[in-house]
mmCIF file of the C-alpha atoms, coordinates in Angstrom:
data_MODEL
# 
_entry.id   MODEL 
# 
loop_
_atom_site.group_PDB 
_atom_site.id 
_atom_site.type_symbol 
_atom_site.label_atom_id 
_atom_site.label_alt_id 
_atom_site.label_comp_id 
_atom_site.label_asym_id 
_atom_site.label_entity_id 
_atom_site.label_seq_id 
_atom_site.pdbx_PDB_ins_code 
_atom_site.Cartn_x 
_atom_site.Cartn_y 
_atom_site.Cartn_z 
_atom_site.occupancy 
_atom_site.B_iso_or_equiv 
_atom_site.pdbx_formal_charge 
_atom_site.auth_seq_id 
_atom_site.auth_comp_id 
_atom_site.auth_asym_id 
_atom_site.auth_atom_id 
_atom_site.pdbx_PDB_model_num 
ATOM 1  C CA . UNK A 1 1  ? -42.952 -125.582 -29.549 1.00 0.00 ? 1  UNK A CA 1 
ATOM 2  C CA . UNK A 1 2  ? -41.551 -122.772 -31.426 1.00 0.00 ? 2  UNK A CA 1 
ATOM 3  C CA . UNK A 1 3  ? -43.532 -119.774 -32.519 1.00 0.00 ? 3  UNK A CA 1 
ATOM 4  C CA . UNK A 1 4  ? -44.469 -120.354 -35.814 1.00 0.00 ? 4  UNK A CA 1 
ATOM 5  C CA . UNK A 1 5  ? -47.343 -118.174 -36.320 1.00 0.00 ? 5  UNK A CA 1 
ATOM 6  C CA . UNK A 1 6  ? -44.631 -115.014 -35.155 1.00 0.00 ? 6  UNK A CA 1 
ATOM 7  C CA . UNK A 1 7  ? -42.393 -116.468 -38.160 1.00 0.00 ? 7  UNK A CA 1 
ATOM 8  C CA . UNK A 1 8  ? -44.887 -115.585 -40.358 1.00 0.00 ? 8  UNK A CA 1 
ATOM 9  C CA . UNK A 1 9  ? -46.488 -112.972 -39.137 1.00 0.00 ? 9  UNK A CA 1 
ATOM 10 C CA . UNK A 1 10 ? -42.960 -110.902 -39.672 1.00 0.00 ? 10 UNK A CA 1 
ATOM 11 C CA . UNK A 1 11 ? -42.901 -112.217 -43.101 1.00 0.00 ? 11 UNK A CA 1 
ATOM 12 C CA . UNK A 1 12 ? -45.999 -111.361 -44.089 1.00 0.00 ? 12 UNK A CA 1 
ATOM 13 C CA . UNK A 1 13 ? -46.445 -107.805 -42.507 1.00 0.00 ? 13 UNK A CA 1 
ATOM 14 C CA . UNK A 1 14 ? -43.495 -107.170 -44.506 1.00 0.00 ? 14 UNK A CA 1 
ATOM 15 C CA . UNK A 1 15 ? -45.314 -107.987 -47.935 1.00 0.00 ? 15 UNK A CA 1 
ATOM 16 C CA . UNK A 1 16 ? -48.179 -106.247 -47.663 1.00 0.00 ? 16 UNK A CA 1 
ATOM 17 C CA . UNK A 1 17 ? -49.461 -102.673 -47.958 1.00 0.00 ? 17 UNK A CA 1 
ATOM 18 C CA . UNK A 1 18 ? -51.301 -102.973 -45.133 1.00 0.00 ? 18 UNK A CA 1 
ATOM 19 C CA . UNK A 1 19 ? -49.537 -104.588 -42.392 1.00 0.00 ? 19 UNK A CA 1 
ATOM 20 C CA . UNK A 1 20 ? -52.325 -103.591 -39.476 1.00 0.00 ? 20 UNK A CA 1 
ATOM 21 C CA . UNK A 1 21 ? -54.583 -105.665 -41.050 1.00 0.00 ? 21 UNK A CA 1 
ATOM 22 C CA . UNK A 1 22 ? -52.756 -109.018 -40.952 1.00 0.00 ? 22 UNK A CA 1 
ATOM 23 C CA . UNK A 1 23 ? -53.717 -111.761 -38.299 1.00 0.00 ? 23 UNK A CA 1 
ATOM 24 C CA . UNK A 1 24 ? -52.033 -114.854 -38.285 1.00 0.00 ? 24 UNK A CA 1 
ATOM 25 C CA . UNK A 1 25 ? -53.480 -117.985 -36.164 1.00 0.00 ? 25 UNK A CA 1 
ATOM 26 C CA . UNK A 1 26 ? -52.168 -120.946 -35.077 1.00 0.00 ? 26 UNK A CA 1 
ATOM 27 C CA . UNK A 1 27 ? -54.392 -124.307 -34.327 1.00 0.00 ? 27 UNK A CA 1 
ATOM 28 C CA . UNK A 1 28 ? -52.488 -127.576 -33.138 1.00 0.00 ? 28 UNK A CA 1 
ATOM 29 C CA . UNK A 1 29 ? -54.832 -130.647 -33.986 1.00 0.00 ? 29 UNK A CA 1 
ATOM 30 C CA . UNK A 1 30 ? -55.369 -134.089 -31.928 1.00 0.00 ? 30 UNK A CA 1 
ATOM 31 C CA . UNK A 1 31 ? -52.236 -135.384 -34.043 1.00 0.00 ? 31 UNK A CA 1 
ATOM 32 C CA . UNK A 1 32 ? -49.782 -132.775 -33.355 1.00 0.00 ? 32 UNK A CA 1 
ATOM 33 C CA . UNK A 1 33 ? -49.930 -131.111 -36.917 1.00 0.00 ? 33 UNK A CA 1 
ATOM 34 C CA . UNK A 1 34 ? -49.737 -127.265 -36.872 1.00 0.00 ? 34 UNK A CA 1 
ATOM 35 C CA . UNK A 1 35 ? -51.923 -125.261 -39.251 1.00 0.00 ? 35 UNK A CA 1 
ATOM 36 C CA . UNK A 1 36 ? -50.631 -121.834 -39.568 1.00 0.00 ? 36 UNK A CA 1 
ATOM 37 C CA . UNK A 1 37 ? -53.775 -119.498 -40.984 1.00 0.00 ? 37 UNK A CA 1 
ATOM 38 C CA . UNK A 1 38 ? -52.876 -116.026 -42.694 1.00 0.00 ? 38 UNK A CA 1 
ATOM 39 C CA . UNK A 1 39 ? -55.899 -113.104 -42.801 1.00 0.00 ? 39 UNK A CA 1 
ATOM 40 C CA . UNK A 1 40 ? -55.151 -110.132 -44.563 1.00 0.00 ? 40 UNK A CA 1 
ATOM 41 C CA . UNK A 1 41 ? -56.714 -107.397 -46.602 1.00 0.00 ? 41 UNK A CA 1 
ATOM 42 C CA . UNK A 1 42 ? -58.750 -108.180 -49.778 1.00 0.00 ? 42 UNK A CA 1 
ATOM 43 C CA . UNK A 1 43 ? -56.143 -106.492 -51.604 1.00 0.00 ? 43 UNK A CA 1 
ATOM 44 C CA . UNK A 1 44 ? -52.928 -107.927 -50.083 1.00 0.00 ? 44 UNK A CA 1 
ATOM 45 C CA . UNK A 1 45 ? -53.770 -111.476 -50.747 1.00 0.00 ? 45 UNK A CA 1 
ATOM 46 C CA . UNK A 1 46 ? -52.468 -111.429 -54.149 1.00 0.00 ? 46 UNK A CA 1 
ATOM 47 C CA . UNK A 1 47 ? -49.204 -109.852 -52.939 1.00 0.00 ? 47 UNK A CA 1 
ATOM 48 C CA . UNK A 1 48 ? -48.988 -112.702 -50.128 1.00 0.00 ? 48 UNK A CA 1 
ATOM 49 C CA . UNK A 1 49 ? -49.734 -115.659 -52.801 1.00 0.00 ? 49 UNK A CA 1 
ATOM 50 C CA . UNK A 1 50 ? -47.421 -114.371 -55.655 1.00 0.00 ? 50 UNK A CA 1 
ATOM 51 C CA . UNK A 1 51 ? -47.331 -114.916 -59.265 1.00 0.00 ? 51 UNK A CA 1 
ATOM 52 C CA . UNK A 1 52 ? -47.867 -118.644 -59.660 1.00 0.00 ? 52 UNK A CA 1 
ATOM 53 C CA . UNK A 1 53 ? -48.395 -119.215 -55.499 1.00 0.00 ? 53 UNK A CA 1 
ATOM 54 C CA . UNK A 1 54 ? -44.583 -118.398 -55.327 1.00 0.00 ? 54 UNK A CA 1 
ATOM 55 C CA . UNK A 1 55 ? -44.424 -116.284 -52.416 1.00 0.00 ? 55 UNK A CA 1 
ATOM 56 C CA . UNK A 1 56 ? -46.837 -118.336 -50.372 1.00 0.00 ? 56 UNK A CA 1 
ATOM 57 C CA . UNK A 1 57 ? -44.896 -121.639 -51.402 1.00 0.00 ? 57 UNK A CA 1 
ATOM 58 C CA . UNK A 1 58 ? -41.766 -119.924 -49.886 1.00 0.00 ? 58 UNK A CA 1 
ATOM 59 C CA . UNK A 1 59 ? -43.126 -119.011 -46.976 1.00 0.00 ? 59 UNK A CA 1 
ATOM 60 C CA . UNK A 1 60 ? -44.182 -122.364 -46.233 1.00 0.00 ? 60 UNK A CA 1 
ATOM 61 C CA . UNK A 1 61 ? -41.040 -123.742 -46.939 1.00 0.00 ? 61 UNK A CA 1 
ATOM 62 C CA . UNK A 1 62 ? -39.423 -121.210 -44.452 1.00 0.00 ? 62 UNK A CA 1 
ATOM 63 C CA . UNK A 1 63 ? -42.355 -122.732 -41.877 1.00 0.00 ? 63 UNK A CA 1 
ATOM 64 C CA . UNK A 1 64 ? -41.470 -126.117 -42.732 1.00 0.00 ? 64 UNK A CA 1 
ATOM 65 C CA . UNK A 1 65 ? -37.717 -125.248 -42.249 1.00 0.00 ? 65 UNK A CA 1 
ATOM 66 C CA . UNK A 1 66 ? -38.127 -124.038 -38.844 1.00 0.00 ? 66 UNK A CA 1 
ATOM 67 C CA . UNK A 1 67 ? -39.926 -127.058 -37.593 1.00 0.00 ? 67 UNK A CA 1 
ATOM 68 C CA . UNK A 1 68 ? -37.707 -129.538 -38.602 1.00 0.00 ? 68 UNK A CA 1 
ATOM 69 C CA . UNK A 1 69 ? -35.474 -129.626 -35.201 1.00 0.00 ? 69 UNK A CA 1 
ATOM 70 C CA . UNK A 1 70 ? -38.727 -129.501 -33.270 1.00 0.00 ? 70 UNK A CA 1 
ATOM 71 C CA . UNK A 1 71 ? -40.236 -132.337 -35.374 1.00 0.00 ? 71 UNK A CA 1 
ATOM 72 C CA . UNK A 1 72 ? -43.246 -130.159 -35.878 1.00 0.00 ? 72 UNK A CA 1 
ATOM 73 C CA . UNK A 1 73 ? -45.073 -130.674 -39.253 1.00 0.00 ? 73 UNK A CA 1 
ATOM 74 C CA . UNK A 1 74 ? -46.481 -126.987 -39.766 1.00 0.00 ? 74 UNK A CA 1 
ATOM 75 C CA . UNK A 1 75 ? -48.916 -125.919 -42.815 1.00 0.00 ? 75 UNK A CA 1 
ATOM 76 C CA . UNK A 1 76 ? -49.562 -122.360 -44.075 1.00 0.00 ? 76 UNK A CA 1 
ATOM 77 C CA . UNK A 1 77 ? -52.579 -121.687 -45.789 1.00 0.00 ? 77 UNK A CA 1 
ATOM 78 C CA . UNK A 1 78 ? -54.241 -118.118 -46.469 1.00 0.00 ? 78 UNK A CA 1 
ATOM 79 C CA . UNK A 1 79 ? -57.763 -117.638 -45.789 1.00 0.00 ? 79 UNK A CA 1 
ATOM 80 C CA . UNK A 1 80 ? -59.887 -115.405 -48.867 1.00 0.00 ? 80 UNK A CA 1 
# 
């Protein structure tokens, strides 16, 4: 299974203003279905969602992108 949470992580750190403070997990559930979890500081989460969730949407299309020759169903979400 490819490194998803590494993927992210990379994209993320390179958002924020304070990139020692993000922490990305990955959980893989009885089904097979990857949930991707973002933590970051109080004051990067706007600059990881985006105006309108834009930013977040993309990176969970990029996610989603990178699982499709693995077959993987990934999902990103952002924890407040």
């Amino acid at each position: 299974m490819p490194e998803y949470s590494s993927l992210v992580e990379y994209i993320v750190k390179g958002l924020v203003t304070h990139p020692e403070e993000v922490g990305v997990e990955t959980t893989t559930d009885s089904k097979g279905n990857v949930k991707v979890t973002i933590k970051t500081a109080r004051d990067d989460i706007g600059r990881v969602i985006g105006k309108r969730g834009a930013t977040i949407n993309s990176i969970r299309l990029l996610a989603k992108a990178s699982a499709v020759k693995s077959g993987d169903r990934v999902d990103v979400d952002i924890e407040d």
